[in-house]
N, C-alpha and C positions, 0 to 999 in steps of 0.2 A: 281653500281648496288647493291653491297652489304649494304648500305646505307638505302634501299628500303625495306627491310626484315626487319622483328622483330626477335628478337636475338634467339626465339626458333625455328623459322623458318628455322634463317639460319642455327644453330645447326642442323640439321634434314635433309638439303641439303649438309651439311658438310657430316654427316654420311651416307647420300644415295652415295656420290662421293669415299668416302673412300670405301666404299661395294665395289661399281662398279668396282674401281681399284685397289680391293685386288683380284679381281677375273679374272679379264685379267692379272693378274702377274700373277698368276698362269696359264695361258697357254702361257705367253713371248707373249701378246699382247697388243699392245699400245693403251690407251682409247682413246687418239685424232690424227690423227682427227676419226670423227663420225662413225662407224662400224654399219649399222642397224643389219647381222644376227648374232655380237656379242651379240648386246645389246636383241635380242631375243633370243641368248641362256642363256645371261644371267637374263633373266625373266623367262624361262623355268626354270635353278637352283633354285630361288628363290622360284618358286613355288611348286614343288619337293623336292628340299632339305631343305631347309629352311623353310616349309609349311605356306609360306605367302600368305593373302590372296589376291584377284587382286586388292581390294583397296589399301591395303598396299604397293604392286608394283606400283601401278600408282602413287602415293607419291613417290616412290625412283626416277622413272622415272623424275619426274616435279624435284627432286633434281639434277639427271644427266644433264638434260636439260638447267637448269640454270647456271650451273658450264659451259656446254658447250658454253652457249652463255656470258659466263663472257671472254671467249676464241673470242668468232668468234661471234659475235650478230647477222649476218643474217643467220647463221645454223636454218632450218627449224625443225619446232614442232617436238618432237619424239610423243609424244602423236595422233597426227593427220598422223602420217604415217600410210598407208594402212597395212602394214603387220603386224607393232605392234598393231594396232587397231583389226582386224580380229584375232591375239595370244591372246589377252588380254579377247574377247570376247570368246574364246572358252575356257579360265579358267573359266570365271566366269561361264559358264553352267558346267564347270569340278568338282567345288567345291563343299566338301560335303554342306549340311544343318547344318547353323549355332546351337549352343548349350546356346544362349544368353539367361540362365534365369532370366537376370535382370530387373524389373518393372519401365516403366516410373515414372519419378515423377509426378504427380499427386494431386491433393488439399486433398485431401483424404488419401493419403499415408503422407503428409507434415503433416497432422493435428493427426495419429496416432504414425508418429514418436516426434511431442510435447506434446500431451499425456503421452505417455511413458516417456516424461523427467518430466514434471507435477507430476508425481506419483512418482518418487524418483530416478530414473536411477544412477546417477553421484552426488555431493555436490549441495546445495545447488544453490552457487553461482556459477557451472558449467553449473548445467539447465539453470538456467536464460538467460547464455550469449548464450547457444549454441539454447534456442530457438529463441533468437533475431536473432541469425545468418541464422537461417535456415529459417523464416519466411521473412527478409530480402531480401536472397539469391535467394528466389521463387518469390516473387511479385516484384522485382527486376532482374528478366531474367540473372541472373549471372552466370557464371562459376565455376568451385571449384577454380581453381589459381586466380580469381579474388579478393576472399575473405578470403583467406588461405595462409600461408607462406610454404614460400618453403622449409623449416626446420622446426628444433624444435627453435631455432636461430629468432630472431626477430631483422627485417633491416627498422627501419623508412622510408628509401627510397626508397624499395618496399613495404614495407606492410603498411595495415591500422592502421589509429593511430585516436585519439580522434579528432585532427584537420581536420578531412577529413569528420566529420563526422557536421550536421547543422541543430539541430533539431526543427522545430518549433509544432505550435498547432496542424497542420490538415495534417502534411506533414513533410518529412524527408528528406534531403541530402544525402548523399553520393558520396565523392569524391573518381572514382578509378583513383588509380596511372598508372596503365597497363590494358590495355583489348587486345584482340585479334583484333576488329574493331578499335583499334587508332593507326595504323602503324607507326604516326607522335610521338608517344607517349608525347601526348600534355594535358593527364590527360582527363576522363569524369566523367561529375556529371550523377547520376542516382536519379531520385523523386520517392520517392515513398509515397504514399497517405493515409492515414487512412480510416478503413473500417468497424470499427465500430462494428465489429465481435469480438467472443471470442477467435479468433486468428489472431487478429489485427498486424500489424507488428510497426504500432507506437507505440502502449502501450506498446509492449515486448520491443520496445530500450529506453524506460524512464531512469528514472534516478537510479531503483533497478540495472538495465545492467552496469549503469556508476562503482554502487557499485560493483557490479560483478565483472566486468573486471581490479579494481583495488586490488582487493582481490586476484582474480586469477593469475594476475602477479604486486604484486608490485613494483611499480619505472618504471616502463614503462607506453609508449602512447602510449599499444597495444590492437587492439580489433578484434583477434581473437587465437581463443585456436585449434591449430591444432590438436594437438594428442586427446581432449577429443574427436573433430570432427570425427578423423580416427575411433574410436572406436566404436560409434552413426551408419555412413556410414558403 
């Protein structure tokens, strides 16, 4: 089962199981087997003490859940039990109103943040790469961990490198190595297409970008600069 998970996934069900039974050691109760008005007191903590929200809880939950049935496979849903169902809903009416000023991305908002790089923001050879990335990134439906490394440290075998990349006249490759949709992690190419605008995402990865990105990190096949990105975001 563990097999079936993608490594941050199971990371994530690791640390919801560990939660769960740092918190029954603290009252000398055993997580297994399945305790439903534990595991509703322990979502009430959560929500209380640890001011999570119910989405967040429902994630710990599918983590508990899974650990449980790594144990016993036919333990039924915790998610679909009536009493954690009917607790869960009356957080979510409990929760204050979110405080998220953050603006979707938008064509509009992509095209003032390469402007901004266009008129001098970072070097030279920083703009260039980081509007290729950003333009890329958008008409390419991608994630940030799809196209950013996970350090400042660059791992050819998670991260992008020049070979991943397939560029022809009217249209561009891109090979990612990880996505969130390839469980199997069996690699996806993403096309993306020239648009003939003056925020074309072919024309920004030509061959100034190839210069860029070799400028910006010499001796590497890397083609993405994380920290100028943090900086931009």
């Amino acid at each position: 089962m563990h097999k079936g998970l993608s490594k941050n996934t199971l990371k994530a069900y690791d640390s919801a199981w560990w939660f769960f039974s740092s918190f029954c050691a603290r009252f000398a109760c055993p997580p297994l087997p399945v305790n439903i008005p534990l595991v509703c007191a322990f979502i009430v903590h959560s929500f209380e003490s640890h001011h999570l929200q119910p989405l967040s809880i429902k994630a710990l939950i599918a983590g508990i859940q899974f650990h449980l049935r790594c144990q016993d496979p036919s333990v039924c849903s915790l998610l679909k039990n009536p009493c954690i169902r009917l607790l869960l809903n009356g957080l979510e009416k409990e929760q204050l109103p979110g405080n998220d000023e953050r603006l979707p991305l938008t064509i509009s908002l992509v095209h003032k943040m390469v402007s901004k790089l266009r008129s001098g923001l970072f070097t030279s050879d920083i703009n260039k790469l980081l509007e290729a990335v950003l333009l890329m990134a958008f008409y390419g439906f991608m994630r940030c961990g799809e196209f950013t490394t996970r350090s400042l440290s660059f791992n050819p075998l998670h991260d992008l490198c020049f070979s991943d990349l397939q560029l022809e006249s009217d249209h561009f490759t891109i090979y990612l190595k990880h996505s969130k949709t390839d469980r199997m992690n069996k690699g996806t190419p993403v096309v993306i297409a020239k648009n003939n605008s003056a925020f074309c995402p072919v024309a920004s990865i030509g061959v100034k970008t190839f210069y860029a990105v070799s400028s910006c990190q010499p001796g590497l096949n890397n083609l993405s600069t994380t920290k100028a990105l943090s900086l931009l975001l």
